[in-house]
Each structure stands twice: as C-alpha cells, then as structure tokens.
Backbone bond lengths (Angstrom), bond angles and torsions (degrees), N, CA, C in turn:
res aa  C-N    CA-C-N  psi(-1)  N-CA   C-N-CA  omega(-1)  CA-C   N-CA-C  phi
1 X - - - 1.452 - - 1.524 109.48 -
2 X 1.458 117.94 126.42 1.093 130.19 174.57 1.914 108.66 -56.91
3 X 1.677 124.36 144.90 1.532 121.39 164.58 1.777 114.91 -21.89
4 X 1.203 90.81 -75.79 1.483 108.93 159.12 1.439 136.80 -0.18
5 X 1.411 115.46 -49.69 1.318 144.25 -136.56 1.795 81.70 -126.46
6 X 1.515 104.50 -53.64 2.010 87.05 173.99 1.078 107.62 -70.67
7 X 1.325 146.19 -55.29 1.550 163.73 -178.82 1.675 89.19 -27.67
8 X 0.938 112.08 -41.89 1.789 98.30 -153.60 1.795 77.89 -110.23
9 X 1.079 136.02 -16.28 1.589 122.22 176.05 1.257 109.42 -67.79
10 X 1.843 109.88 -33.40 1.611 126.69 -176.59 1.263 105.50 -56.45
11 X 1.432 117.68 -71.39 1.581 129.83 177.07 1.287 109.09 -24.20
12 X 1.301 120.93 -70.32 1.337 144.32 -159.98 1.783 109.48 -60.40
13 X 1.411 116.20 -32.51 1.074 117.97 175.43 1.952 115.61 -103.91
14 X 1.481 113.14 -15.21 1.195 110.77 142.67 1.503 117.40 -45.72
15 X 1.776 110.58 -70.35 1.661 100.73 -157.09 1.493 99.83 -51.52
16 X 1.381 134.04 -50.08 1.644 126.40 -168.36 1.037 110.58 -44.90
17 X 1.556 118.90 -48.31 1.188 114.71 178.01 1.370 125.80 -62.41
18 X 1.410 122.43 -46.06 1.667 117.82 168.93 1.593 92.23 -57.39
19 X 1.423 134.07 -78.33 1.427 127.06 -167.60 2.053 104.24 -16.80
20 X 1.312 112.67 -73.74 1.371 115.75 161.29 1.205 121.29 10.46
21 X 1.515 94.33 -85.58 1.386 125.39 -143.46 1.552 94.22 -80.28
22 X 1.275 134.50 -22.65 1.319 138.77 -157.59 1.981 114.53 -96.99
23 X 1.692 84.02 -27.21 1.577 115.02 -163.20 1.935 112.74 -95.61
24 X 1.381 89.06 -26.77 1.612 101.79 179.34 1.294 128.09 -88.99
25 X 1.158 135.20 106.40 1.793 142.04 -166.12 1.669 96.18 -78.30
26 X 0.884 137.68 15.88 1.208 127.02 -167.57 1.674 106.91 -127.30
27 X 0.816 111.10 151.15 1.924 110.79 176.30 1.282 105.10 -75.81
28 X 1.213 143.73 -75.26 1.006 155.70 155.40 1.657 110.17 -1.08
29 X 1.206 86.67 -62.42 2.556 94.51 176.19 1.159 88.94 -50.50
30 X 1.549 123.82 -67.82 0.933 124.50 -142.95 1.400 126.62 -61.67
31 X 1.748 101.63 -35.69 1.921 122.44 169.74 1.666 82.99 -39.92
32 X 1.445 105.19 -89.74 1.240 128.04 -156.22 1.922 102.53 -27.46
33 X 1.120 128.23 -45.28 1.267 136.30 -171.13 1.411 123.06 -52.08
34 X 1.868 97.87 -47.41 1.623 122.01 175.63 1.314 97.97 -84.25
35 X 1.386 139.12 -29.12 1.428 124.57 167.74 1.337 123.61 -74.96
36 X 1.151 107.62 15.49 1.462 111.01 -172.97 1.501 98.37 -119.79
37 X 1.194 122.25 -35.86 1.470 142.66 176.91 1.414 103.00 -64.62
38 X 1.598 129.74 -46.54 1.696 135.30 168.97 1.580 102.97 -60.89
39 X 1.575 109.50 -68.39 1.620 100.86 168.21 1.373 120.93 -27.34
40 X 1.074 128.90 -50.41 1.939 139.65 -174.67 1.708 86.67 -49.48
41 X 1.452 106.35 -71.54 1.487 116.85 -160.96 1.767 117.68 -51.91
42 X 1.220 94.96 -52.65 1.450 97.86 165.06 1.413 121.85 -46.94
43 X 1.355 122.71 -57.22 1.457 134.64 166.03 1.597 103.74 -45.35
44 X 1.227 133.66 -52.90 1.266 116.69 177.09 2.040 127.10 -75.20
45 X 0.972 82.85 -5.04 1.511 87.98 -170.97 1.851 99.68 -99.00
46 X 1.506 105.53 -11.13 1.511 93.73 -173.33 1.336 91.95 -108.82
47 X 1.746 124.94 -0.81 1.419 109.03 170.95 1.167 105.00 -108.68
48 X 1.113 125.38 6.36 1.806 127.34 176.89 1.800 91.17 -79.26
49 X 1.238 116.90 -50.13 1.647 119.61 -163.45 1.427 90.77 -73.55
50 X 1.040 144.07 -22.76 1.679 132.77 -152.14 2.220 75.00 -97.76
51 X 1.173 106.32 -55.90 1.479 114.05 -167.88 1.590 110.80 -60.95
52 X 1.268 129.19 -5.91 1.306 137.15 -163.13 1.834 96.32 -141.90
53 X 0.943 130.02 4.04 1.007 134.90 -174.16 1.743 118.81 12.18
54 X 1.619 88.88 73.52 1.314 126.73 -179.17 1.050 132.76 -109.77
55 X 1.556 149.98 134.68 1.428 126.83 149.10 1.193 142.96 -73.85
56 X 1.108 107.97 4.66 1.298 140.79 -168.71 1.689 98.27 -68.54
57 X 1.412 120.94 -75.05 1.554 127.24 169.59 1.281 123.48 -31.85
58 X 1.608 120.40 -55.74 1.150 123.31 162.23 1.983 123.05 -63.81
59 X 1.063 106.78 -42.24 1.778 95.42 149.10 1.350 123.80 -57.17
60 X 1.093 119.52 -28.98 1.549 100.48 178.75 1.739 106.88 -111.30
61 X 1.246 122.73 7.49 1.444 105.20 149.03 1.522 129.25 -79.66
62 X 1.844 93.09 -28.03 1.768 97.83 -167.93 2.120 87.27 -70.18
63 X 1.178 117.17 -16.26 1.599 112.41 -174.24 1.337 104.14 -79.82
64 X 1.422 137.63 -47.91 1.220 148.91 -174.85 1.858 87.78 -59.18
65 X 1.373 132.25 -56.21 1.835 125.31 -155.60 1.547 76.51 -71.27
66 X 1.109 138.26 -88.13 1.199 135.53 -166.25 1.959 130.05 -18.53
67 X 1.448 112.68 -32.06 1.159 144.71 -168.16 1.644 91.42 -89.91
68 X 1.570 116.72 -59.38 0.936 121.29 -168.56 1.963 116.26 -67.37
69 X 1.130 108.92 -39.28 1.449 136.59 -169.44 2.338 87.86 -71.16
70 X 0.834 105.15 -43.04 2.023 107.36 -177.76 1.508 96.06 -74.23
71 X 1.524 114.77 -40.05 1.643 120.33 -174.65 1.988 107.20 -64.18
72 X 1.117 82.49 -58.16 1.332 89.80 178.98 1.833 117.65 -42.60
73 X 0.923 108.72 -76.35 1.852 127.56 174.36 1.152 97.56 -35.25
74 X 1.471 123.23 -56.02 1.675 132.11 -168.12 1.621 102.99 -45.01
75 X 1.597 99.16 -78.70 1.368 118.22 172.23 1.543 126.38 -28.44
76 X 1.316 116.47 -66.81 1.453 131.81 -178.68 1.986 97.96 -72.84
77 X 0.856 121.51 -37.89 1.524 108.80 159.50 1.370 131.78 -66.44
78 X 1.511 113.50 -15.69 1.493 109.81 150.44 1.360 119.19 -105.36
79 X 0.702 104.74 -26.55 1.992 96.78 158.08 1.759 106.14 -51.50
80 X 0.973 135.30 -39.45 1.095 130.49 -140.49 1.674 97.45 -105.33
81 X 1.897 98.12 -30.03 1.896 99.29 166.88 1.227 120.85 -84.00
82 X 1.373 100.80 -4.01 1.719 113.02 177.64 1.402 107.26 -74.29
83 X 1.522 116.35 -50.67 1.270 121.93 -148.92 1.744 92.65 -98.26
84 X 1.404 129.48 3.78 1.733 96.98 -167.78 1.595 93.05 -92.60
85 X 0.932 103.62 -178.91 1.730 128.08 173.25 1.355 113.02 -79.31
86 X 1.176 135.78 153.47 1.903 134.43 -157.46 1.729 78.57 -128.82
C-alpha cells in the first residue's frame, strides 16, 4: 500500500471514530470511539514517517500508543468505579 492509501485509511477510521464518539450515550462507546480516533492518529503519524522517511512519525506514534495505553486503564477504571455496587 502506497502512504496515500494509509493517509486516507487514517481519515476514514478517524471520522467513525468521532461519528462513535458523538453517537454513543454510554461511556464506555464513547472510550471506545476516542480510541479509535487515537488509533486513526497513530496510523497516520507512522505512515507520514514511513512516507517522509523520517523518525520523527514513528516517535510520535510509539508516544501517541503509550498516551493511549495510560488513557485506556484511566478510563475503564472509572467506568468500572462508576458501575460497581457500594
């Protein structure tokens, strides 16, 4: 696959993800929505560096999984103090 071809795969899985995130009453949709929206970003930043033949892209995707991976735990740990029984 040509840069190109991720670039526009990125887009494409951003908008679902805002669509998601916008469309879901639930916290939980909604995690899932913005993690899908970081996924997009990551994907573009590691095909911008592969497409620019940079390191730069690949530093800032492995920063974006990392960002995402603290987001994640954060999130699903208050969902999860939200939802237990006292």
């Amino acid at each position: 696959m040509t840069t190109a071809a991720y670039l526009t795969l990125g887009a494409v899985l951003f908008a679902v993800g805002a669509v998601g995130a916008v469309i879901r009453t639930s916290a939980a949709g909604r995690l899932v929505g913005v993690e899908l929206m970081v996924a997009a970003a990551t994907l573009t930043f590691a095909a911008a560096g592969v497409g620019f033949r940079e390191l730069d892209g690949q530093i800032a995707a492995i920063l974006a999984i990392v960002v995402t991976a603290a987001q994640a735990i954060v999130g699903y740990a208050l969902i999860s103090r939200i939802r237990r029984p006292e």
